[in-house]
N, C-alpha and C positions, 0 to 999 in steps of 0.2 A: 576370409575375404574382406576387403576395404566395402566401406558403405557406399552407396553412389546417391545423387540426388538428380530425380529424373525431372523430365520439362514440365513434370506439374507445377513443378514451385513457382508461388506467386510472389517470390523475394519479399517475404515478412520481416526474414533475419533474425528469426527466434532460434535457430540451430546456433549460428556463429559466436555466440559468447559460450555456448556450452559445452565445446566440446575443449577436451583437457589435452589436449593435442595441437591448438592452432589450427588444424588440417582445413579447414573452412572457409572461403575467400567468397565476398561477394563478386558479382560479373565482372569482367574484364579487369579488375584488380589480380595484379601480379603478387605469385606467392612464392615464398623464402624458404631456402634449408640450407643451412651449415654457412650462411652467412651471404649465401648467392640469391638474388634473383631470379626468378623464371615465367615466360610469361602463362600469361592466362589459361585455364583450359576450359573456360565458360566466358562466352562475352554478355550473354541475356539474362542469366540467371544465379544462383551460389554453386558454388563446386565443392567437390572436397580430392585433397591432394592423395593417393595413396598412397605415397611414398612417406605420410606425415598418418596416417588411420588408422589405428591400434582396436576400432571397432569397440572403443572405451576399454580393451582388456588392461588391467591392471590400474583400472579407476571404478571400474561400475560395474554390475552385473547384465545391464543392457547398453544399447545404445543411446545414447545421452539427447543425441540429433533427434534421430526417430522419438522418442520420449514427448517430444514438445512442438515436433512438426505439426499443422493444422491440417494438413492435406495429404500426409502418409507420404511423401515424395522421398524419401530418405530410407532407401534399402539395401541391403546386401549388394553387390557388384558380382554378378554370373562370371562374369570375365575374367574377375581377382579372386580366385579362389584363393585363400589363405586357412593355416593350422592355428591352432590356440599357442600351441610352442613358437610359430614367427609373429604371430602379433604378440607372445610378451616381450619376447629377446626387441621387440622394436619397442616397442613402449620402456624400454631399461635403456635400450640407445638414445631414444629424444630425452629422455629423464635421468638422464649419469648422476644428478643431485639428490635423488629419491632412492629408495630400497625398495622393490615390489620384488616383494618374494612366487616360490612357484602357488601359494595359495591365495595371492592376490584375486580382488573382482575380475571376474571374468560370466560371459553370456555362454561360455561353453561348460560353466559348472552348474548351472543353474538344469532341475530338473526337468528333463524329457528337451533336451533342449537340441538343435536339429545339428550331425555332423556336417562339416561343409560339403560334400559332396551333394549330401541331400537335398542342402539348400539350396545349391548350383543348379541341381535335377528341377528343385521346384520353381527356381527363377526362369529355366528356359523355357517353360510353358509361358502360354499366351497367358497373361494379364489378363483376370476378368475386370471389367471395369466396376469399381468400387462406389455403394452408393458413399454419396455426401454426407456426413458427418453433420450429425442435428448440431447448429451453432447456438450460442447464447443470443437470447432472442432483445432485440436494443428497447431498451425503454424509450417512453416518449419523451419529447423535449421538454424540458423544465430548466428552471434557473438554477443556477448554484446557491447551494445553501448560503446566507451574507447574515451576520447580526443583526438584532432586531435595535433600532434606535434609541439610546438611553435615556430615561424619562428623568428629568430631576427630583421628582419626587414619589417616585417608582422606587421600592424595596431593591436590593441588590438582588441580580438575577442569578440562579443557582448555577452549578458547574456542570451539573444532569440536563442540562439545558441541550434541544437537537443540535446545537452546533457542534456541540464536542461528542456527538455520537458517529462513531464512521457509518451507521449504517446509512445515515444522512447525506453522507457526503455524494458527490456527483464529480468525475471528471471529465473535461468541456473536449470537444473531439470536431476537428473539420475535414469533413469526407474529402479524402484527394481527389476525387472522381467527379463532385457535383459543388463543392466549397459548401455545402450546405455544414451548419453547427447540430451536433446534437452531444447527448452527456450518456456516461455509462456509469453505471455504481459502484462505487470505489471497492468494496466488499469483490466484484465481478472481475477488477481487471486486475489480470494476471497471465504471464507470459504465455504465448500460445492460445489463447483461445481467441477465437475469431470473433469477433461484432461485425454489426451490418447496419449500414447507415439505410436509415428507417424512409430516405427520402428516391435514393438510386440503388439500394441492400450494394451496394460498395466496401469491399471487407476491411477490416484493420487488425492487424495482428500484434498488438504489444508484445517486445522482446524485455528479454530478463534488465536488461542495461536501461530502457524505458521504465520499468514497473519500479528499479530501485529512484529512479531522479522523480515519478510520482508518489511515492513513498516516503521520498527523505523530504520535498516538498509540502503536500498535508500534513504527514507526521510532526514536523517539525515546527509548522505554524500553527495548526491549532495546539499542538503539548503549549506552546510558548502563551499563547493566548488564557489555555484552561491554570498556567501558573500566573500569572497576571492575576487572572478573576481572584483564585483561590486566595492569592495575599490580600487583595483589597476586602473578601469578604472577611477574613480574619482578623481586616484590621478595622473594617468597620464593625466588629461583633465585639473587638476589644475597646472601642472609642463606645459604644452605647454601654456598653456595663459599666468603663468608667462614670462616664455621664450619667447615666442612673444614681450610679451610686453616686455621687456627689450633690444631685438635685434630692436623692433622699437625705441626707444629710443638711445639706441648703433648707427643707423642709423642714424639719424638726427645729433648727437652729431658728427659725418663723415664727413658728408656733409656741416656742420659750417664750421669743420675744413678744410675741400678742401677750400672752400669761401676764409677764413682766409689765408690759404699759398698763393692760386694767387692773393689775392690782396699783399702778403709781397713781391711778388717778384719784383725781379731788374733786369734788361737787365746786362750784363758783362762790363765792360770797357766806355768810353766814348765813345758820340756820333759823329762821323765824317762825314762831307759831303764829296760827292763824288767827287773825281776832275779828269782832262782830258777830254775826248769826250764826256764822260756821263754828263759832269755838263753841257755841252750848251745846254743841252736839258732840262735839270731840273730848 
């Protein structure tokens, strides 16, 4: 059976880079097979094509969508009942460039795992309504970590320093709901999981394609930063050894020279003995 994505979705768009099929189209966005256009089958919310839904067979052992949904909106379709044998032959049809053999990933080999019929049987029951999913809870507002000013006559600052630790890191978030800023801890955000802005709990859902351009972003500026530091302390540990060693050397080459003058020196004038009262005693 093709996945369906029901009106829960709060269009996060964490599903639509994941799945290995294209099948996935945000609202009203028109979607493509064998080279045609067609239009929408969602105008409010993501859809997914059946005609393009292989249900990940012949990529994954689950479904890829559902995997990363925050809200469970991504399930089975009662209505497109499908076999493990038509979703791979379709999955071998969108992928004529691939080999997916018959022991390819699939959710129908995986243990205890439900025939479609079953699932059919169990999607026509009434939905019980599912509690809410405990979210990650938003920290409070705080600044982003920024370098501390360099002193000039401050030691050079180590590379263990909080800047270059990600668990320091924060990134800055403006709730679309309330324009209010608040930050989430870099360690935290990762595709799918939901934050709640701490001012209106306004949800935000970082998708995969989001978390790489915050990733390649941080990652890339402080690595660039912590190889900056590391040259300059290396070379200022190579400029004070030089330096040492050369003012030890300037040192010695001193202290010859002190040796050297008092041995040159000469008392002034000649030597006179004392005469009158002082000499009978000397």
């Amino acid at each position: 059976m093709a996945t369906t994505i029901t009106s829960d979705c709060i269009n996060c768009g964490a599903c639509e880079p994941e799945c290995p099929n294209t099948a996935i189209y945000s609202g009203a966005a028109p979607w493509e097979f064998g080279g045609a256009q067609h239009p929408a089958l969602a105008q409010d919310i993501f859809y997914i094509v059946p005609q393009k839904c292989t249900e990940c067979v012949g990529f994954h052992d689950h479904e890829a969508c559902a995997a990363v949904c925050p809200v469970d909106c991504c399930i089975p379709d009662p209505k497109n009942v499908e076999t493990h044998e038509a979703l791979l032959a379709r999955a071998r049809e969108l992928h004529p460039e691939l080999t997916i053999g018959d022991d390819a990933p699939s959710r129908f080999h995986k243990e205890g795992a439900a025939q479609p019929a079953a699932a059919a049987s169990t999607e026509a029951a009434p939905k019980a309504e599912a509690a809410p999913k405990p979210a990650a809870a938003a920290p409070a507002p705080k600044p982003v970590v920024s370098p501390a000013p360099v002193v000039a006559a401050a030691p050079a600052a180590s590379v263990s320093d909080e800047e270059f630790d990600p668990g320091a890191w924060e990134v800055p978030i403006i709730c679309k709901d309330c324009a209010s800023h608040y930050t989430i801890p870099y360690r935290h955000f990762q595709a799918g999981v939901v934050f709640y802005c701490p001012q209106c709990s306004g949800s935000f859902v970082p998708t995969s394609k989001l978390c790489k351009m915050v990733r390649d972003t941080f990652e890339g500026f402080f690595e660039r930063r912590k190889r900056e530091r590391e040259s300059m302390e290396t070379r200022q540990t190579r400029e004070r050894v030089e330096l040492e060693s050369r003012q030890a050397t300037e040192l010695d080459e001193f202290e010859a020279r002190l040796q050297e003058m008092a041995a040159a020196m000469k008392p002034a004038g000649k030597l006179v003995r004392p005469k009158g009262i002082a000499a009978m005693f000397t």
